[in-house]
N, C-alpha and C positions, 0 to 999 in steps of 0.2 A: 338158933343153933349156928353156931362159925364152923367153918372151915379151915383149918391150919394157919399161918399168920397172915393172911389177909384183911380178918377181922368184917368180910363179908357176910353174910347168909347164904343158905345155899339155895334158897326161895331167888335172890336177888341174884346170883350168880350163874342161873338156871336162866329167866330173862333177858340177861346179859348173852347171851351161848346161843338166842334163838336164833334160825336163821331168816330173810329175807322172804323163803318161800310159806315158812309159816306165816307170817304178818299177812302175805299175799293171800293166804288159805284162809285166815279170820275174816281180811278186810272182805273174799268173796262169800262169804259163807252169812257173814251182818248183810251184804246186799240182798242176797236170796230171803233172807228174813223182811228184808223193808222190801221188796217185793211181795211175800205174802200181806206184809201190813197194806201195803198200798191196794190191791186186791180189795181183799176184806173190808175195808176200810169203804170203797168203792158201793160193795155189793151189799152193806149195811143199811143205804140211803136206796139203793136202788129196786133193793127186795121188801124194801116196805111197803106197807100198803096205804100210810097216806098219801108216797110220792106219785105212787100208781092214781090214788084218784086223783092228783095235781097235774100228773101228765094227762088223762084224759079230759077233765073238766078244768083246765090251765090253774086252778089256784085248792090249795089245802082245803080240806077240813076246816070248818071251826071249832077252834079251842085247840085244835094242833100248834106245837112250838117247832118251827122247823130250827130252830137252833142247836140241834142234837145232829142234823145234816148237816148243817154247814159247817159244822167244825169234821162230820167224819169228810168233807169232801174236799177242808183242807187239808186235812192229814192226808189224803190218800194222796194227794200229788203232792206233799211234801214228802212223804216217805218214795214216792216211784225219782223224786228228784237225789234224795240222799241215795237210794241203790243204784244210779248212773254217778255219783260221788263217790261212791265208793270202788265201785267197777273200775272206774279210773283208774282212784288209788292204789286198788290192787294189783293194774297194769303196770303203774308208776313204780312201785316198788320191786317187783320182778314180775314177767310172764310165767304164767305155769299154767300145765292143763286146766285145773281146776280154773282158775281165772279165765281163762280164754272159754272154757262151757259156760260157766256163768256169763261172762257179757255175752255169747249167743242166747241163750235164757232169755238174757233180759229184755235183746233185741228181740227176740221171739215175744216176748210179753208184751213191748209196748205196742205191737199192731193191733190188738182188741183193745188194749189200755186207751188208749188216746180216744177213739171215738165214746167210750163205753163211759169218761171221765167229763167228757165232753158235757153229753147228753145227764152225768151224776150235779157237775153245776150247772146245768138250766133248772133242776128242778130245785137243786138247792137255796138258791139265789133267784 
């Protein structure tokens, strides 16, 4: 569909019109998601119960593939690194409340993050 002689969309013309504070509102709202990822992601390897016999008897199961861990426990600190990337961005492109609770969120997150992720690659690895 066009709009008058511009010969635009008004899908494309709607995009064009957004403002600064929405971009900020997406870019914090994807962090908050790659914080749940990073999480989860986390608590996947950790609420298992091979890893559990691995931390107390220092090694797996046999016949266990810890290969299934070590990629959730890359992802979980790839994804808590892309939600401090994004956080940024959000900042970068305007301050807005929203933005400004999400990076306290996040900083709130990372203080159980970092040891919890710690302790996700020793047993991963």
């Amino acid at each position: 569909m066009t709009s008058g002689d511009s010969g635009q969309s008004t899908t494309t013309r709607d995009r064009e019109l957004r403002s600064p504070a929405d971009l900020a509102h997406a870019l914090s709202l994807a962090a908050l998601l790659a914080v749940g990822v990073a999480y989860m992601a986390m608590f996947s390897v950790l609420g298992d119960s091979n890893f559990a016999v691995k931390f107390e008897n220092g090694e797996v199961p046999p016949g266990f593939d810890i290969t299934g861990g070590q990629t959730a426990a890359v992802m979980s600190a790839g994804a808590a690194l892309l939600a401090f990337i994004l956080i940024a961005a959000a900042g970068c492109v305007r301050t807005t409340k929203l933005g400004a609770v999400v990076a306290v969120l996040g900083l709130l997150a990372a203080v159980p993050y970092a040891p919890l992720e710690l302790l996700t690659w020793g047993l991963a690895f």
